[in-house]
C-alpha positions in Angstrom: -4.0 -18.3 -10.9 -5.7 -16.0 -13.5 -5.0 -16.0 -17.3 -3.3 -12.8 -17.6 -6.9 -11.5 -18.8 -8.2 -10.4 -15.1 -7.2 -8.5 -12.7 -5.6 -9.8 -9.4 -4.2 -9.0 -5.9 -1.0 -9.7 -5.4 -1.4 -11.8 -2.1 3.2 -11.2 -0.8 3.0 -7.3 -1.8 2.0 -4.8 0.8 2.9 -1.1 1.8 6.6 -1.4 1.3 6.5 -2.9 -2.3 3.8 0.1 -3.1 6.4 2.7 -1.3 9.2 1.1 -3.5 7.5 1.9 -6.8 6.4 5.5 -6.2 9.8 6.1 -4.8 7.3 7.5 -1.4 8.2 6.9 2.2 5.2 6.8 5.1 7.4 10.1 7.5 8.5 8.8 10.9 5.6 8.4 13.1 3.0 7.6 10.5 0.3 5.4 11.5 -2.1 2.8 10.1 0.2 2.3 7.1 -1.2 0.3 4.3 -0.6 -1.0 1.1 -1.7 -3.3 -1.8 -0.4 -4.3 -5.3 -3.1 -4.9 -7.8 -1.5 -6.8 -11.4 -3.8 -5.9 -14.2 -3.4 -7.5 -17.8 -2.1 -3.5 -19.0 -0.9 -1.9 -15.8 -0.2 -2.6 -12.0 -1.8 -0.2 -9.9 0.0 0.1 -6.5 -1.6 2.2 -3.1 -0.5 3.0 -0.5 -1.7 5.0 2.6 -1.0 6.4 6.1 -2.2 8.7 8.8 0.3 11.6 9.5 0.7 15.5 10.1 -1.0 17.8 8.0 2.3 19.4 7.5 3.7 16.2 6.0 0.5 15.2 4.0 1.5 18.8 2.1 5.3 18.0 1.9 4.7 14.6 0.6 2.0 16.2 -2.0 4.9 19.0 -3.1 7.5 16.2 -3.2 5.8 14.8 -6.3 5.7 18.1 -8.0 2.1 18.4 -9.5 1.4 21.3 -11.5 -1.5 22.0 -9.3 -1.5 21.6 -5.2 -3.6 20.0 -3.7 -7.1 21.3 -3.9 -10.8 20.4 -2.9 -12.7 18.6 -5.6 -16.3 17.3 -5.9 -17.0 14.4 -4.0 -17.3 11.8 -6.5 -18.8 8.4 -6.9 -16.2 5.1 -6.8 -15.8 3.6 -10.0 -16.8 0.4 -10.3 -13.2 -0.8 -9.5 -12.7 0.1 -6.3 -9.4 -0.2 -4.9 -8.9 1.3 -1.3 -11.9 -0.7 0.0 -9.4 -3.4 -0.3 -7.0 -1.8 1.6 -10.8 -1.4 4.5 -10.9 2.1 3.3 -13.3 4.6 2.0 -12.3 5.5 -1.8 -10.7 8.8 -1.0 -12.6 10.1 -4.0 -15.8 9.9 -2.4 -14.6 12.1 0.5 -16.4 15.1 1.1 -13.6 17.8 1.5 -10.6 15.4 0.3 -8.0 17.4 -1.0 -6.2 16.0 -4.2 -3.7 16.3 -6.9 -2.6 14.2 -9.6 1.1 13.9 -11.6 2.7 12.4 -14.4 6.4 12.1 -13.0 7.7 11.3 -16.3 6.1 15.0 -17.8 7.7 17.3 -14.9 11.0 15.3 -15.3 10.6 13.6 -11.6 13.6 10.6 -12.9 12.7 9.4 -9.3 10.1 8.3 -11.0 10.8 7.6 -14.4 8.9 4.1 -14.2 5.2 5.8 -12.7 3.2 7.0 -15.4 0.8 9.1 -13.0 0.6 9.0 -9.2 -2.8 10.4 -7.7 -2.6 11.9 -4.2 -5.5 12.4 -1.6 -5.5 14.4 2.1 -8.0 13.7 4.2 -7.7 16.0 7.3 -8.5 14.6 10.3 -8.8 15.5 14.0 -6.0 17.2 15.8 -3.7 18.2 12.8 -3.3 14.7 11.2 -4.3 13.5 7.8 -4.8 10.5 5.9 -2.8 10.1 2.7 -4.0 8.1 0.1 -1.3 7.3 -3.1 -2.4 5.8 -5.9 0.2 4.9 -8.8 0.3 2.7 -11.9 
């Protein structure tokens, strides 16, 4: 029990609660689906990720309408709150050649998504077409 002051993991809420919020479906045949719901005292931040085609990492990314697509950025360092590693996963910001995009589904009018404020979006390509998506909403 926490005191509304810290932040938490919420212990019954997985990939499909995540999935639910951002109004985001892992595509048929996805693998290694995972999921977390993390309450803060401002803002729940809910992730998900999966491993799937490349094709449906991009149609997944264009689904959410950023006004960029996804692009190569920096490798970065993780901020001191890392999330994914809670999930057993590398931060997908740290990725060297991570592809990424970011969205505020209320400002491009997504009513989808009229309850995410911003939804950040990460490819990591893998072997033999696939990539690993990494969502991150609040």
């Amino acid at each position: 029990m926490t005191d509304g002051r810290t932040s938490r993991w919420d212990e019954k809420a997985g990939a499909p609660e995540a999935s639910a919020f951002m109004h985001v479906t892992a595509p048929k045949g996805a693998t290694e689906v995972k999921g977390a719901v993390q309450i803060n005292p401002r803002e729940d931040i809910y992730l998900l990720s999966f491993v799937t085609s490349e094709k449906n990492a991009e149609h997944i990314a264009a689904d959410l309408r950023p006004e960029e697509p996804l692009k190569v950025k920096k490798a970065d360092f993780a901020p001191a709150g890392e999330l994914f590693r809670h999930l057993g996963l590398a931060e997908p910001q740290t990725l060297r050649g991570a592809r990424s995009a970011g969205v505020c589904p209320p400002c491009v009018k997504d009513d989808r998504r009229k309850k995410v404020q911003w939804i950040d979006i990460y490819a990591q390509s893998l072997k033999g077409d696939r990539a690993r998506v990494y969502l991150k909403a609040f």
